[in-house]
C-alpha positions as CSV (number, residue, x, y, z in Angstrom):
1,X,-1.4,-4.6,178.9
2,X,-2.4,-8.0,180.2
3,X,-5.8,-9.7,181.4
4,X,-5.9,-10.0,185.4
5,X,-8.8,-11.7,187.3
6,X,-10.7,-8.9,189.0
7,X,-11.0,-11.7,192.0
8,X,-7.4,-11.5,192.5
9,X,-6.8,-7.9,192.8
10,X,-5.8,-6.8,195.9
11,X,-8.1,-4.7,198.9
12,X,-11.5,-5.8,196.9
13,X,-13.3,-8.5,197.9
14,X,-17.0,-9.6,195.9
15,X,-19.7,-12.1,196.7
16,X,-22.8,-12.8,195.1
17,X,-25.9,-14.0,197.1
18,X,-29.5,-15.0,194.7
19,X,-33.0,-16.7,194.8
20,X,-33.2,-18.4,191.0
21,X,-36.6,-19.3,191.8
22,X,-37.2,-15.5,192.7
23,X,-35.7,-14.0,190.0
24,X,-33.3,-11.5,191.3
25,X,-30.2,-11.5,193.6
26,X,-27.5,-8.6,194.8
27,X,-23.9,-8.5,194.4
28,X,-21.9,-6.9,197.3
29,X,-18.2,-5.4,196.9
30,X,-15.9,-5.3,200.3
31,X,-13.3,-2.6,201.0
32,X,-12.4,-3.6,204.5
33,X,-9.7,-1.8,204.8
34,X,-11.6,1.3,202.8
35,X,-11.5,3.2,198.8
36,X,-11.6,6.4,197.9
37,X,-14.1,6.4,195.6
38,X,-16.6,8.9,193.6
39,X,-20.0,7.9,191.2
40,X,-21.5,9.0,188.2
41,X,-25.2,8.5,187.7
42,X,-26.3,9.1,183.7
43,X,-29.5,6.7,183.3
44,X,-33.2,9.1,183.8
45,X,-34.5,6.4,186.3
46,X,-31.9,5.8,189.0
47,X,-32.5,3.8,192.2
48,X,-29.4,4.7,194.3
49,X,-28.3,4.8,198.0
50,X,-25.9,7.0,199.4
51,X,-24.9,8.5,196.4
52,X,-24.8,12.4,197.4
53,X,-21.8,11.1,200.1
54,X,-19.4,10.5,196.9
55,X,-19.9,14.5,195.5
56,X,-16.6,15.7,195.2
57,X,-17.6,18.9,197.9
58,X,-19.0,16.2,200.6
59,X,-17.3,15.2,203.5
60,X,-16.7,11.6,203.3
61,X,-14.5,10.0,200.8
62,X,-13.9,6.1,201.9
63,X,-16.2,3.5,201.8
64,X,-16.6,0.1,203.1
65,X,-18.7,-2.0,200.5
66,X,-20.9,-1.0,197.5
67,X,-24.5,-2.9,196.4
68,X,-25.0,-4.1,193.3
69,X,-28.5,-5.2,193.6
70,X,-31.8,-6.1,191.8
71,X,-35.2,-5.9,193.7
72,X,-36.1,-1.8,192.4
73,X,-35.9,0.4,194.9
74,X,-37.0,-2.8,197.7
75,X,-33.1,-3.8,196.6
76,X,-32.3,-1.2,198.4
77,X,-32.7,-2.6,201.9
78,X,-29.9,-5.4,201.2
79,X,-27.4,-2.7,202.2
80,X,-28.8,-3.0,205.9
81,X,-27.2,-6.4,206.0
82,X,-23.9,-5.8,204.3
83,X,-23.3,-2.6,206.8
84,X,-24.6,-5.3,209.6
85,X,-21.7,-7.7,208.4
86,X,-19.2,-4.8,208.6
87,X,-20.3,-3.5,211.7
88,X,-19.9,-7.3,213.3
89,X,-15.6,-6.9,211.8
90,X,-15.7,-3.4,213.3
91,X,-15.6,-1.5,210.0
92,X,-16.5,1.9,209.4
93,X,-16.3,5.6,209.7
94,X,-14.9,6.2,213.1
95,X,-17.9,8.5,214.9
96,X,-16.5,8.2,218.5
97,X,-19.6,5.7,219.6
98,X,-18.6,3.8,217.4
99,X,-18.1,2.7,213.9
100,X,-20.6,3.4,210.6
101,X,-19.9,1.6,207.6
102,X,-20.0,3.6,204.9
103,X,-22.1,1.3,202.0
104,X,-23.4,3.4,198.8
105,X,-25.6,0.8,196.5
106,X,-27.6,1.4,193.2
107,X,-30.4,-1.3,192.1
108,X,-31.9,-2.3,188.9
109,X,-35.2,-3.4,187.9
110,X,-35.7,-7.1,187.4
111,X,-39.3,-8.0,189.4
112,X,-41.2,-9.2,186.0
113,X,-38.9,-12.4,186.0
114,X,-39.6,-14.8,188.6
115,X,-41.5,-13.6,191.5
116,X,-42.0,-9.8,192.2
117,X,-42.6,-10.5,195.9
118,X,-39.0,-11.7,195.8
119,X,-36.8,-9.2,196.6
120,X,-32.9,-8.7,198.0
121,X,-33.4,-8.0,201.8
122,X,-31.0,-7.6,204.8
123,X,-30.1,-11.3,204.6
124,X,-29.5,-11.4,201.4
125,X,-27.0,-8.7,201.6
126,X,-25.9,-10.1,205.0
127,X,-25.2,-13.5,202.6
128,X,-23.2,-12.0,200.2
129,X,-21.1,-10.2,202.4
130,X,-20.3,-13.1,204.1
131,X,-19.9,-14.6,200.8
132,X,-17.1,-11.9,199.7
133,X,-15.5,-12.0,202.9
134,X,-14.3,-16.1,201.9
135,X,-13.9,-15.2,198.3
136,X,-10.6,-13.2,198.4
137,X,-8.1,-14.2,195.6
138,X,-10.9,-16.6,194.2
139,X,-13.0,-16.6,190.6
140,X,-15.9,-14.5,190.8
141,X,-18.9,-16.4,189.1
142,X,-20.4,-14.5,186.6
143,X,-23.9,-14.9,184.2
144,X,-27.1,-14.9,186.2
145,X,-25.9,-14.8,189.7
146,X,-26.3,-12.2,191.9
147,X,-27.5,-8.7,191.0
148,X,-27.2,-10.3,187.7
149,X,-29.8,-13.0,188.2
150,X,-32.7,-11.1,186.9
151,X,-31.4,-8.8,184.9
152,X,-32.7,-9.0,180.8
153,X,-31.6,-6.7,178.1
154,X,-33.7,-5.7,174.5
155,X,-36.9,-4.9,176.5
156,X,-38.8,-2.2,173.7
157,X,-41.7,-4.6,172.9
158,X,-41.5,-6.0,176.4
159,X,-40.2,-9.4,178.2
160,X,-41.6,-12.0,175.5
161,X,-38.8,-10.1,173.1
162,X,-36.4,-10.0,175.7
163,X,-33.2,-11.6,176.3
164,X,-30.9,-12.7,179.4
165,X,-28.4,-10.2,181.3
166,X,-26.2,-11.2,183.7
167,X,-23.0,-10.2,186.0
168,X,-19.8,-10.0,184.0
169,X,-16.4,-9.1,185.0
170,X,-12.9,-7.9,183.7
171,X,-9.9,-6.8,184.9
172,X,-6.4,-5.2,183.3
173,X,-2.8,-4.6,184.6
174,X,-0.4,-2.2,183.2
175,X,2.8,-1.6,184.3
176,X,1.9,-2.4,187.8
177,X,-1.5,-0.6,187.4
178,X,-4.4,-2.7,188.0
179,X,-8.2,-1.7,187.0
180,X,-11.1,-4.1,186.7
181,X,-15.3,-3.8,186.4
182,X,-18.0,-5.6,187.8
183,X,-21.3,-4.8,186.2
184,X,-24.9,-6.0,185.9
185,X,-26.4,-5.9,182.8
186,X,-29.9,-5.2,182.4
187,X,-30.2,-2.5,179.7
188,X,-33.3,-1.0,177.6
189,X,-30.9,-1.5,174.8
190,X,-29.5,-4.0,172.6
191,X,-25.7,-5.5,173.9
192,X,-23.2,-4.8,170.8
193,X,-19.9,-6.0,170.4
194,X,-17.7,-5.2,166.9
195,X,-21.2,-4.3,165.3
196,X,-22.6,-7.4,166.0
197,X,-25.6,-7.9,168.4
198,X,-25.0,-9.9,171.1
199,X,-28.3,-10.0,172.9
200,X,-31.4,-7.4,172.2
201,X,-34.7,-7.4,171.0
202,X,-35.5,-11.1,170.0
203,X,-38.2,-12.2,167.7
204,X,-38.3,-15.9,169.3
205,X,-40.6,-17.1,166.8
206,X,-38.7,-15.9,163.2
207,X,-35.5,-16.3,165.6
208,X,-33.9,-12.9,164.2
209,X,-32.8,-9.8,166.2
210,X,-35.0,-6.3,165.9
211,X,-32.4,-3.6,166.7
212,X,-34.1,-1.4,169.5
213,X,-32.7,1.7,167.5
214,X,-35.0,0.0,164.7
215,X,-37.7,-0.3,166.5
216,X,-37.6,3.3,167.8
217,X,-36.8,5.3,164.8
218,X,-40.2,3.3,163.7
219,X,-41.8,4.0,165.9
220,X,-43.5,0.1,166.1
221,X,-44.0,0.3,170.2
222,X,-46.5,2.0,172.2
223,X,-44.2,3.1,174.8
224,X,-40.5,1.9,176.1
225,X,-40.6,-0.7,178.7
226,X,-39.4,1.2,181.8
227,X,-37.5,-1.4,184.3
228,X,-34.4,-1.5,183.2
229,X,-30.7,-0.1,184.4
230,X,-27.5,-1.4,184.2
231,X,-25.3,-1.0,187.3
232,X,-21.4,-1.2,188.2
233,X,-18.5,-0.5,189.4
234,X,-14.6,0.3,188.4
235,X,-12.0,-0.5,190.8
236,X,-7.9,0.6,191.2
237,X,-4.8,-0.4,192.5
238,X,-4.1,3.6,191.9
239,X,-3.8,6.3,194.4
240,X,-6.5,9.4,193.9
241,X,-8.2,12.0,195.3
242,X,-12.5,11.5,195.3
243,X,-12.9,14.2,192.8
244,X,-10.5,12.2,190.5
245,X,-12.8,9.3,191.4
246,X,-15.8,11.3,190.0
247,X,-13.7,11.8,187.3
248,X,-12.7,7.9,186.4
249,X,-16.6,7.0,187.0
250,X,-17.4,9.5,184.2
251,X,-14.8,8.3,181.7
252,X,-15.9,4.4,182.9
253,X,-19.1,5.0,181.5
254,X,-18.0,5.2,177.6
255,X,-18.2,1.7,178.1
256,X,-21.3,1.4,178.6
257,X,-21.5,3.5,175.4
258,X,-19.9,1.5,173.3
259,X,-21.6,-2.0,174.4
260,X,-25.1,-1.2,175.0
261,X,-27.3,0.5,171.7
262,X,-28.6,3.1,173.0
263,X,-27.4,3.6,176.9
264,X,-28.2,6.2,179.6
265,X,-31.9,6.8,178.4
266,X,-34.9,7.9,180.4
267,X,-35.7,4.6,181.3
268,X,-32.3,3.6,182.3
269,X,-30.6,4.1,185.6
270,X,-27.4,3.9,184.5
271,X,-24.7,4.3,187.3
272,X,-21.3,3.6,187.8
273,X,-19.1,3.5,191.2
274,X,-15.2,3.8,191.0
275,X,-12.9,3.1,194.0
276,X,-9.3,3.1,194.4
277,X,-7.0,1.3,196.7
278,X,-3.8,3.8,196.7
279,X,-1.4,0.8,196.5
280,X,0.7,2.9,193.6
281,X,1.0,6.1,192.1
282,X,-1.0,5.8,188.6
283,X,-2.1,8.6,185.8
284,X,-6.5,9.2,186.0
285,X,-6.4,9.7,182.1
286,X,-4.9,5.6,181.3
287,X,-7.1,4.6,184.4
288,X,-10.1,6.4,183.0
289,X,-9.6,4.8,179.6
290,X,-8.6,1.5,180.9
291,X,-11.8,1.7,182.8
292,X,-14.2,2.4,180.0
293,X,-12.2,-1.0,178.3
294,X,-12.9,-2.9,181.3
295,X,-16.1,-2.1,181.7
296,X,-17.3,-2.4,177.7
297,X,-15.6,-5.9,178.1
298,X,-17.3,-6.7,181.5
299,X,-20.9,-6.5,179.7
300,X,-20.1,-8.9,176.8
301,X,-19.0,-11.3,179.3
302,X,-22.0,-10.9,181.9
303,X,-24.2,-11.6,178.5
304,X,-21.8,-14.3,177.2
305,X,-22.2,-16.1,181.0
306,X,-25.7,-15.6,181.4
307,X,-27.8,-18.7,181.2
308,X,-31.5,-18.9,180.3
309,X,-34.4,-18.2,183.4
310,X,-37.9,-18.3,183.5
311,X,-38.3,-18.4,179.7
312,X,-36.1,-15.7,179.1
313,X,-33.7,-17.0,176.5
314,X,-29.9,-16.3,176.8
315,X,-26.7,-15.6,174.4
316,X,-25.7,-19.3,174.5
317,X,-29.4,-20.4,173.5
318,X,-29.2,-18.6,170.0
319,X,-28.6,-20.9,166.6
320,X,-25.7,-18.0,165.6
321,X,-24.7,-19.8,162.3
């Protein structure tokens, strides 16, 4: 098994588009020439679009482009501009009249940093489409850029105790097989990695770490900070069928089970896309598992890359020694 750049893989292409000021962003994956692909929602709070189109029973089972973006459900209208940008290349689901891009999209919840009136519209996903299209074969920028831009982790006691998210990537190849994630991290919980707590629930002032599962099992909060959700997706060079799709969006999300103490709770919206290629003939159970790596992997980078906004401190801000 070695490390690949998810940027270089072929028949994906990923651009980010943000307001810093604002406090959010979206992050927009293109399929022009289409992926089979499937979804598994786990989090109790999702904000998703076009999700019931990837049920293994449903009709359709390529898409165009997937949103990443933050906003809350007002994220949601950033996929009018990526489906305008692939209706400008003539890319879509062949109708007769004429073509309908086909552009499932999940948000996260990231209005209390920056400004809340500042949300991913139609341009903004129109940008980072645009942005994707020129970024094929190039290093995808990762930290707090796009849907990443916003997104905080460790949010129990609220945002004075939280930390930095971000976008992080990874990618794998094995024997020919390729499979990489793209996620935004922006979880209730804590970010773990070997045991150790990358980025959580932060007493700034004593500078130590709180464990959310601490905090809960005493019970020391009133009630859990609800805008949360972490949000990605798991892409293949391998050739499947949608309901294997399904399948490898489930297994995907042990990665986020793994990295992020606790995941998939009532105030998460934890979702996962997966898409495939069909460039070669691969096995669902190593692409399943080498998604759940990728993915765990993705989220300690997207919190290693994230830099400090708005007061929110990041990973690279802590005295770790």
């Amino acid at each position: 098994m070695k490390e690949i750049s998810l940027g270089e893989m072929e028949g994906i292409k990923i651009g980010h588009s943000q307001s810093k000021e604002g406090g959010t962003g979206c992050t927009v994956a293109l399929f022009e020439k289409g992926a089979v692909a499937g979804v598994d929602v786990r989090g109790g709070a999702p904000g998703t679009r076009e999700t019931d189109l990837l049920k293994s029973e449903n009709l359709v089972d390529t898409l165009h482009g997937i949103l990443l973006s933050g906003g809350s459900a007002y994220g949601l209208d950033a996929a009018a501009g990526v489906m305008a940008y692939l209706e400008e290349q003539n890319i879509g689901f062949d109708v007769g009249v004429g073509k309908v891009p086909i552009v499932p999209g999940a948000v996260l919840f990231d209005l209390p940093l920056g400004s809340p009136k500042v949300r991913p519209d139609k341009a903004m996903g129109y940008a980072a489409a645009t942005v994707a299209a020129q970024n094929a074969g190039k290093t995808i920028p990762q930290g707090t850029v796009g849907a990443g831009t916003g997104a905080a982790v460790g949010k129990i006691l609220g945002m004075d105790y939280a930390m930095k998210g971000g976008i992080g990537t990874y990618a794998v190849e094995v024997a020919g097989v390729k499979v990489g994630a793209l996620v935004a991290v922006n979880g209730f919980g804590d970010v773990v990695e070997n045991g150790e707590i990358l980025a959580g629930v932060y007493d700034r002032k004593n500078q130590v770490f709180l464990r959310t599962e601490g905090v809960m099992v005493q019970g020391m909060y009133d009630k859990p900070f609800n805008g949360n959700t972490t949000i990605g997706l798991v892409v293949t060079n391998g050739k499947f069928s949608k309901p294997l799709m399904n399948k490898i969006a489930s297994m995907a999300h042990n990665g986020y089970a793994r990295a992020l103490s606790p995941s998939h709770t009532m105030v998460d919206g934890d979702t996962i896309f997966a898409a495939a290629t069909g460039a070669v003939e691969a096995d669902p159970s190593l692409v399943g598992h080498l998604a759940a790596l990728a993915m765990e992997r993705a989220i300690h980078r997207g919190i290693k890359a994230a830099t400090s906004l708005h007061g929110v401190p990041a990973y690279g801000d802590l005295n770790r020694f």
